[in-house]
PAPA-779662 format. One record per residue (C-alpha): residue number from 1; residue in one letter; x, y, z. Coordinates in pm, 1 decimal, padded with zeros to 6 digits. Layout:
# PAPA-779662
{NUM, a, {X, Y, Z}} ...
END
This chain:
# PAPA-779662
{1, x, {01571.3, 01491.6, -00176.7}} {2, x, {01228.4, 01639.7, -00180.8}} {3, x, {01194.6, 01731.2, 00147.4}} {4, x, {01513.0, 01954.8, 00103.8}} {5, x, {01335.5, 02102.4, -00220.2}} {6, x, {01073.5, 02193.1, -00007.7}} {7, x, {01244.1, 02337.2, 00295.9}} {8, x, {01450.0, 02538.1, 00099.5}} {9, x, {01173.9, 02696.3, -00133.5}} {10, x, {00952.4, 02755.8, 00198.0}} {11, x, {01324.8, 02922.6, 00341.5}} {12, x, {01306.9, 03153.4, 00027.4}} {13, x, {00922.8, 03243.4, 00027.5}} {14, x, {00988.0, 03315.4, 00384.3}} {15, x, {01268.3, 03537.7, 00358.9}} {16, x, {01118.1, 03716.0, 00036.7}} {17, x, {00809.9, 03822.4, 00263.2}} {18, x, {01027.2, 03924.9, 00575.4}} {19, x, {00904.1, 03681.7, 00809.5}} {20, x, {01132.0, 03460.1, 01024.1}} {21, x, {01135.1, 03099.9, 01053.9}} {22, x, {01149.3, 02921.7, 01339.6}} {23, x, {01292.3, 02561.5, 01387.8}} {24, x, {00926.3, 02480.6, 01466.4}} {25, x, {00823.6, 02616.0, 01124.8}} {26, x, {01133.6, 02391.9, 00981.5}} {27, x, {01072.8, 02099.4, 01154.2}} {28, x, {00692.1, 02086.4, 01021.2}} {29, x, {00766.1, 02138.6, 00673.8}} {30, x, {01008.1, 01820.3, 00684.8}} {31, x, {00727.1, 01630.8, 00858.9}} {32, x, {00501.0, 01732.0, 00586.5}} {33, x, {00731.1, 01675.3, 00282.0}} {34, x, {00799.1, 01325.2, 00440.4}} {35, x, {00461.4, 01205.9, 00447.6}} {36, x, {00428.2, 01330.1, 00077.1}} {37, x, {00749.3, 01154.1, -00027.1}} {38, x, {00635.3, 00814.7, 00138.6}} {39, x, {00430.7, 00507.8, -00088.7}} {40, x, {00493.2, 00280.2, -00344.2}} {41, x, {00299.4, 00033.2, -00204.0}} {42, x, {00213.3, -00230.8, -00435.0}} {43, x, {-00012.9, -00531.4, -00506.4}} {44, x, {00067.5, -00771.1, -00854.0}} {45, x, {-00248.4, -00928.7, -01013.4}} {46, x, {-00287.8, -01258.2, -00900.9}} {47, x, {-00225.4, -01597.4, -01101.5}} {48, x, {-00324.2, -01968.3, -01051.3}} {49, x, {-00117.2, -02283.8, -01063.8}} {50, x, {-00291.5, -02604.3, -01055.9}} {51, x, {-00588.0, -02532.2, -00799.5}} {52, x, {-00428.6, -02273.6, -00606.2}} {53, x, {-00422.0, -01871.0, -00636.1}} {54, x, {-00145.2, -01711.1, -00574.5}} {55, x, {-00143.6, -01293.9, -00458.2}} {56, x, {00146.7, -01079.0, -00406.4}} {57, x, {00223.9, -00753.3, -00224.6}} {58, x, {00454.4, -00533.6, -00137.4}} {59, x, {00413.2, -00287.0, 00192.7}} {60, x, {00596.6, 00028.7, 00062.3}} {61, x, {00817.9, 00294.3, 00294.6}} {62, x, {00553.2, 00416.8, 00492.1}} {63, x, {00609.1, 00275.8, 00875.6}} {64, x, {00329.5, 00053.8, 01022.5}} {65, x, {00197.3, -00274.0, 01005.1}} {66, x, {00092.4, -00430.6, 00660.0}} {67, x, {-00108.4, -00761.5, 00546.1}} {68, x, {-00146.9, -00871.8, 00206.6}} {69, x, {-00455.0, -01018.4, 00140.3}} {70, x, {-00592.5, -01245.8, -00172.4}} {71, x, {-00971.2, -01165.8, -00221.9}} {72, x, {-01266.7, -01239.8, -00411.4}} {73, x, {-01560.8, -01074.9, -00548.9}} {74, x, {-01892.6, -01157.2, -00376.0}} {75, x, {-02230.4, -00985.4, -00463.2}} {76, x, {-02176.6, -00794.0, -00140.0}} {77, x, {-01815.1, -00680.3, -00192.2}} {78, x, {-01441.6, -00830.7, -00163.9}} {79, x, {-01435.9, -01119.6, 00024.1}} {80, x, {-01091.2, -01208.0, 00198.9}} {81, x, {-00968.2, -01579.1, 00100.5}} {82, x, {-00631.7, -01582.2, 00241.8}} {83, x, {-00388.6, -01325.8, 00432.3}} {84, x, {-00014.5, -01300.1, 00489.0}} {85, x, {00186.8, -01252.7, 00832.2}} {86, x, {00205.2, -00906.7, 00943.5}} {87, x, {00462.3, -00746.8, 00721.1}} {88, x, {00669.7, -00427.2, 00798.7}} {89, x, {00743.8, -00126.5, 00587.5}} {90, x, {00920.2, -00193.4, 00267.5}} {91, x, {00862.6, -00555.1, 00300.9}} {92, x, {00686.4, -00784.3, 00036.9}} {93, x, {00515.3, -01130.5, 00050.2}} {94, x, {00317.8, -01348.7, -00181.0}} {95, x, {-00050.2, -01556.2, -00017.6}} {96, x, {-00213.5, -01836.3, -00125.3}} {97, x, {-00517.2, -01986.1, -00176.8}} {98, x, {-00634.8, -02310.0, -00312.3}} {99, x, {-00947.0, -02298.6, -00464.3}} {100, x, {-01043.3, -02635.4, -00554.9}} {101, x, {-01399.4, -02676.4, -00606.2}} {102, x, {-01551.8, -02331.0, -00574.5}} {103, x, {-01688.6, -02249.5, -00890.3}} {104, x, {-01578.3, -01929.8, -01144.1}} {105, x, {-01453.3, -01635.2, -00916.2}} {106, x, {-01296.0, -01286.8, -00991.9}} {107, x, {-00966.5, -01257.5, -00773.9}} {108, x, {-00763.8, -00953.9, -00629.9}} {109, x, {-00489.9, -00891.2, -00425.3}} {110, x, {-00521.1, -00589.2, -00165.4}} {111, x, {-00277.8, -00456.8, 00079.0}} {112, x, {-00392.6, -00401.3, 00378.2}} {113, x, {-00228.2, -00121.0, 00660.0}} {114, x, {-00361.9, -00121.8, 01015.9}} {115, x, {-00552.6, 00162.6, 01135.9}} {116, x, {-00607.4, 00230.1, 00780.4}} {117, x, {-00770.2, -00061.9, 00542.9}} {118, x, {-00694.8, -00164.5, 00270.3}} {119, x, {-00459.9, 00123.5, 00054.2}} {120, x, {-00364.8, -00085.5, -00230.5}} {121, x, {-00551.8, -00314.9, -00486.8}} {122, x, {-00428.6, -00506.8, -00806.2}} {123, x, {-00629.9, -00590.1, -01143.6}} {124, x, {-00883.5, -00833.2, -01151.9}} {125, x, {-00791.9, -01246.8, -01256.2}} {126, x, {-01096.4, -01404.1, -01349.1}} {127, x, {-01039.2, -01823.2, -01295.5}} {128, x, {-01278.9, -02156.8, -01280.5}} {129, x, {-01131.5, -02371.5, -01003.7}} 
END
């Protein structure tokens, strides 16, 4: 486990130096290995069947509260077509949007964490709808 890797090399500096470590000094080194070790958030390309775009996402094992959205792109930026329930950590969902009607657009899926943004994008699918 990598945040054992890390306690236990920070245990050995420590000790080669002469200092002492405190549970305090332990207990922040976990914390920080943790948030290294958590991720894997990810978001699949999107496809189309018939008239409708399809966008999947998965939240990956960091805790909070996740969205997966399926945008396009605008002149301005990403514009947000359609967005899934909140999702938890290590959760994943797929969003739809049908399309019908609006021209040639670029598409993306994004996820989305709150108090964050979005931390997570997929390729590009290019479609005429």
């Amino acid at each position: 486990m990598l945040s054992g890797k890390i306690v236990r090399r920070t245990a050995a500096v420590v000790a080669m130096v002469g200092l002492a470590m405190t549970p305090a000094l332990v207990a922040n080194a976990q914390t920080a290995s943790a948030a290294l070790a958590c991720g894997g958030e990810t978001a699949k390309t999107p496809w189309k069947v018939g008239t409708n775009i399809w966008g999947e996402g998965f939240a990956g094992s960091c805790s909070g509260d996740y969205r997966i959205f399926v945008e396009r792109s605008r002149y301005y930026g990403w514009e947000t077509m359609a967005a899934s329930q909140w999702i938890r950590a290590n959760e994943g969902t797929v969003v739809t949007y049908n399309c019908a009607g609006t021209g040639t657009h670029t598409f993306r899926a994004a996820v989305w964490k709150s108090g964050v943004g979005v931390i997570k994008t997929s390729g590009t699918f290019r479609t005429s709808c």
